[in-house]
C-alpha positions as CSV (number, residue, x, y, z in Angstrom):
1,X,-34.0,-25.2,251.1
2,X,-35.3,-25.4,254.7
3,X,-33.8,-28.8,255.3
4,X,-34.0,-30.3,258.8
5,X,-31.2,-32.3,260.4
6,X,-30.6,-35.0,263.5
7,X,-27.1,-34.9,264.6
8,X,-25.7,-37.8,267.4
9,X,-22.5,-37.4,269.1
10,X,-21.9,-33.7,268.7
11,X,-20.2,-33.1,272.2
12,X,-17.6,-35.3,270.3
13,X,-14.9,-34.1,268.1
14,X,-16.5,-34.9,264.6
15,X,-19.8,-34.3,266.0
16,X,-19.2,-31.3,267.1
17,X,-17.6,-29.8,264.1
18,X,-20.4,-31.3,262.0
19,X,-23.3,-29.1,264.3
20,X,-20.9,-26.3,263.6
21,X,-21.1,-26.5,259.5
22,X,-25.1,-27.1,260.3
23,X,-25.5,-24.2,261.8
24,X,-23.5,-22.0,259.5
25,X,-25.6,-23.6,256.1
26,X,-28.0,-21.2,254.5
27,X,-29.6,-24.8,253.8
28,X,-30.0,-26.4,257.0
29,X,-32.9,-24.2,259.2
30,X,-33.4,-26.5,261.8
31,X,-30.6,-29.0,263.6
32,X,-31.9,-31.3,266.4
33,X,-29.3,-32.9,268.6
34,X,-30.0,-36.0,270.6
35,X,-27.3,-37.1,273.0
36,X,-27.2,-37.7,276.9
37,X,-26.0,-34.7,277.9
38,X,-26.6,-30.6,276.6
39,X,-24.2,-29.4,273.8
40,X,-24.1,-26.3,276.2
41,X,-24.9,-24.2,273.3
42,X,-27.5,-21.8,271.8
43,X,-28.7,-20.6,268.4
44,X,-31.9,-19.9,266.8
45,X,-31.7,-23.4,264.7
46,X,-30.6,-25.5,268.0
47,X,-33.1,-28.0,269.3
48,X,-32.0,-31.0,271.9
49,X,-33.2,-33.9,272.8
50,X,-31.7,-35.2,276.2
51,X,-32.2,-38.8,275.3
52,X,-30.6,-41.7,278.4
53,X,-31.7,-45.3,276.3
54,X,-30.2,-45.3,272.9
55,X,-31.9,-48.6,272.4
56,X,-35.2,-47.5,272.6
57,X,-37.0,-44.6,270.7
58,X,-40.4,-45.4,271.0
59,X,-41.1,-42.9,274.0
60,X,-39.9,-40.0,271.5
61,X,-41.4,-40.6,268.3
62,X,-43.2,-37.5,267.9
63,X,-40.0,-35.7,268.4
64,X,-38.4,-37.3,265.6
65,X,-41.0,-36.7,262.7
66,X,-40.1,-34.3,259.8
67,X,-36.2,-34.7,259.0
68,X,-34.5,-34.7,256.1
69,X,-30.9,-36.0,257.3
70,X,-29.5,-37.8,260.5
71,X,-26.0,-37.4,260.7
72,X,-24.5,-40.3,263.1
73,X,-21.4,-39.5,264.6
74,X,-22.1,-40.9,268.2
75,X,-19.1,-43.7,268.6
76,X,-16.7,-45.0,271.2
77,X,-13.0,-46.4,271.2
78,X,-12.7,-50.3,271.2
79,X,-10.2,-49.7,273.5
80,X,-10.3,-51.8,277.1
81,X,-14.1,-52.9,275.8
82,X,-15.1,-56.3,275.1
83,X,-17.1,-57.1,271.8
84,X,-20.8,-57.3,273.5
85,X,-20.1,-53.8,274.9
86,X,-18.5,-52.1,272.0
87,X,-21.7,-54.1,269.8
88,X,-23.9,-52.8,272.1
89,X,-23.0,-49.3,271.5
90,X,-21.7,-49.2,268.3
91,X,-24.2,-51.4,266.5
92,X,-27.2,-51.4,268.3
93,X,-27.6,-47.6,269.0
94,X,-27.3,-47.0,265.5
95,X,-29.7,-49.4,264.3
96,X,-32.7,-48.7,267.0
97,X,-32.1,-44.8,265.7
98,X,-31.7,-45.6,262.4
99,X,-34.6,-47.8,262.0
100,X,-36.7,-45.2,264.2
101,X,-36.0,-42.2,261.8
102,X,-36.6,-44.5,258.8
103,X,-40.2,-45.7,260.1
104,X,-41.0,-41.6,260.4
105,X,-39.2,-40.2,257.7
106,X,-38.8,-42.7,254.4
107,X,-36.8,-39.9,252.6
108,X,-34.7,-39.3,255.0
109,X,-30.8,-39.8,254.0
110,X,-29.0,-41.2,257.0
111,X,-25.1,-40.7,257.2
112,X,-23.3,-42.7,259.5
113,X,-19.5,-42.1,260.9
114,X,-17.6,-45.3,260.3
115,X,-13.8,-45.1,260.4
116,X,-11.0,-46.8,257.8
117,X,-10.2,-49.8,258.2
118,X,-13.4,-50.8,258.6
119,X,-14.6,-54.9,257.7
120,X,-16.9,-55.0,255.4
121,X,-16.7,-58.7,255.5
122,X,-17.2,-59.0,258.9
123,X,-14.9,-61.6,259.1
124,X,-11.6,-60.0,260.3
125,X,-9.1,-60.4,263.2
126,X,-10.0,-56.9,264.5
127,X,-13.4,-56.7,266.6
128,X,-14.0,-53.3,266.4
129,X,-13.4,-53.5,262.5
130,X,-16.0,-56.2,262.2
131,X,-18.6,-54.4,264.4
132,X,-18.3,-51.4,262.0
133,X,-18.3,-53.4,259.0
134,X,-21.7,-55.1,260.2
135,X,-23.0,-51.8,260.8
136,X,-22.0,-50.2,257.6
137,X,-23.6,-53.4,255.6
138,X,-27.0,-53.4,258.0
139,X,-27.0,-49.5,257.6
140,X,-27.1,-49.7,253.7
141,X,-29.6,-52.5,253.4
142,X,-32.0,-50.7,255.2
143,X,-33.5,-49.6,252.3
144,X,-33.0,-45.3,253.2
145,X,-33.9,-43.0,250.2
146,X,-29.6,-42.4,250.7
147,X,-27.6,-43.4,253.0
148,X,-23.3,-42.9,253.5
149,X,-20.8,-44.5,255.6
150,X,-17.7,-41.8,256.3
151,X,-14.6,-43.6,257.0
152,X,-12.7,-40.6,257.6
153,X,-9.0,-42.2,259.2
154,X,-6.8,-39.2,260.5
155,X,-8.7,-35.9,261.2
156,X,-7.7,-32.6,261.9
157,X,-9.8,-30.4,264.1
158,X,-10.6,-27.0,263.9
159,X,-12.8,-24.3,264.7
160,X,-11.5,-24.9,268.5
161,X,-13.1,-28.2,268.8
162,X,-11.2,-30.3,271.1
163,X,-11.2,-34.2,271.0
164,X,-13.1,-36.0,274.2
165,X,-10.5,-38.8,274.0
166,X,-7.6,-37.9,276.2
167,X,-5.7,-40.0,273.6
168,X,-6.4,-38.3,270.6
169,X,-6.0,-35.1,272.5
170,X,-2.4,-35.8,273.5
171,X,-1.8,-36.7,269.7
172,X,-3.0,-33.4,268.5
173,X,-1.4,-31.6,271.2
174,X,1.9,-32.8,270.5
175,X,1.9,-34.5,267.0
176,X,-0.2,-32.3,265.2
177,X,3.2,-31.6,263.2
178,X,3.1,-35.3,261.9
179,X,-0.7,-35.3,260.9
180,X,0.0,-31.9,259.4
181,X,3.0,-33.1,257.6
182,X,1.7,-36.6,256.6
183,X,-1.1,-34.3,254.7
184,X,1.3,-32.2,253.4
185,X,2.8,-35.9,251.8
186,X,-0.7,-37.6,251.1
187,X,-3.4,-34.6,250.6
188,X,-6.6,-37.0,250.1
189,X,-5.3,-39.0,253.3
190,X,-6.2,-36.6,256.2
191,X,-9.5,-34.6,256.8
192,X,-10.6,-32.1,258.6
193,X,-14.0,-31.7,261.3
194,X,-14.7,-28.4,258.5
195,X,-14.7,-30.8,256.1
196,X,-16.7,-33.6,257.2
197,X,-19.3,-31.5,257.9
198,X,-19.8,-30.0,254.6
199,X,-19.3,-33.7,253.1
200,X,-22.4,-34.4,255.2
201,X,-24.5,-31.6,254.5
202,X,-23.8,-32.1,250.7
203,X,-24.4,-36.0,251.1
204,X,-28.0,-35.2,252.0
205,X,-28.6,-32.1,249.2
206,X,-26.5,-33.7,246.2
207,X,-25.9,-37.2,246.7
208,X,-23.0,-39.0,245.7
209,X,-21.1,-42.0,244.0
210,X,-20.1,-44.1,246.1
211,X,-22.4,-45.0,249.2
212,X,-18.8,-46.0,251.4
213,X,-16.4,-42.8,251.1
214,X,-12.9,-42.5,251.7
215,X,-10.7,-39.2,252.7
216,X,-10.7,-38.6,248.7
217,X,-14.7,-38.6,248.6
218,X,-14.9,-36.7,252.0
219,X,-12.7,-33.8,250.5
220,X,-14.2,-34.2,247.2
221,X,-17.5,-33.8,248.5
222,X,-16.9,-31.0,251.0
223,X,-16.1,-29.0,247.6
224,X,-19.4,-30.0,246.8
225,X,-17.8,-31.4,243.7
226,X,-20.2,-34.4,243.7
227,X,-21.1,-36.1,240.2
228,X,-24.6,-36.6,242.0
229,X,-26.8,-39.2,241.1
């Protein structure tokens, strides 16, 4: 199909995992990363963009022209960050790069990682919560040909990807036995970086239902068992 992707955040954990399913699609001939820093990486479909001001675009346009898919999983913990800071990053990166990409590219489906327990009311106790929710809601009236908000809750890595978040890294080191066995309880609860990836990829080829997924629709999708549009 020759499809050509934008991936943000893939020196992170889901990131990472989702260049990793881009790379490996017969699909997908072309994956463009824009981040801060180098993924440290090469293959024949890799492009980067070193990019330092996630609020502005305007300086990279013609970099940016030609994509079929932007897969967003750039994102930071709430933790320790006060709600201007955490809006700042959280919100307004996404937005600047999502209203970029659909100036250029009016077909192109924009897939943004979003996490559960997400506000779509925008209303709730939790910042972070309403920060994603106003994201999620501003993402989906942008008007994109398609558009998805993954709200994947507990995920399992693999492939070797570690998690940046010393946090989250201490969990998997040693309570990988709980997420593994709370799976093992709940099947549609718990995800995996394999499978996020290929929900993505299949997002952007097949569509889907539902334009906010859960773990179910993550898995369901990564099976490329989509009822499509």
């Amino acid at each position: 199909m020759n499809k050509k992707v934008i991936i943000t955040g893939a020196t992170g954990m889901v990131g990472r995992g989702v260049l990793l399913e881009c790379l490996d699609h017969m699909a997908i001939s072309e994956v463009l990363i824009i981040g801060r820093n180098p993924v440290e990486m090469d293959h024949p479909k890799l492009k980067e963009l070193i990019h330092k001001d996630f609020s502005d675009f305007s300086g990279v346009i013609d970099q940016l022209k030609g994509y079929d898919g932007c897969f967003y999983c750039l994102g930071i913990s709430a933790a320790g960050l006060k709600e201007e800071e955490y809006k700042r990053i959280t919100y307004d990166y996404t937005l600047s790069l999502a209203k970029t990409l659909k100036q250029l590219n009016p077909k192109i489906t924009f897939t943004y990682v979003s996490g559960q327990g997400t506000d779509s009311t925008e209303k709730g106790r939790m910042m972070w919560a309403r920060v994603k929710g106003k994201t999620e809601n501003d993402l989906l009236n942008l008007g994109f040909k398609d558009a998805y908000m993954f709200r994947p809750g507990a995920i399992i890595p693999l492939r070797g990807i570690k998690s940046r978040t010393k946090a989250y890294q201490f969990m998997y080191d040693y309570f990988m036995w709980l997420v593994k066995l709370i799976k093992f309880l709940s099947p549609n609860s718990v995800v995996n970086t394999t499978q996020i990836g290929q929900a993505m990829i299949n997002s952007m080829l097949e569509g889907y239902e539902n334009k906010v997924l859960k773990p179910k629709d993550i898995i369901i999708l990564s099976k490329n068992e989509s009822p499509g549009k």
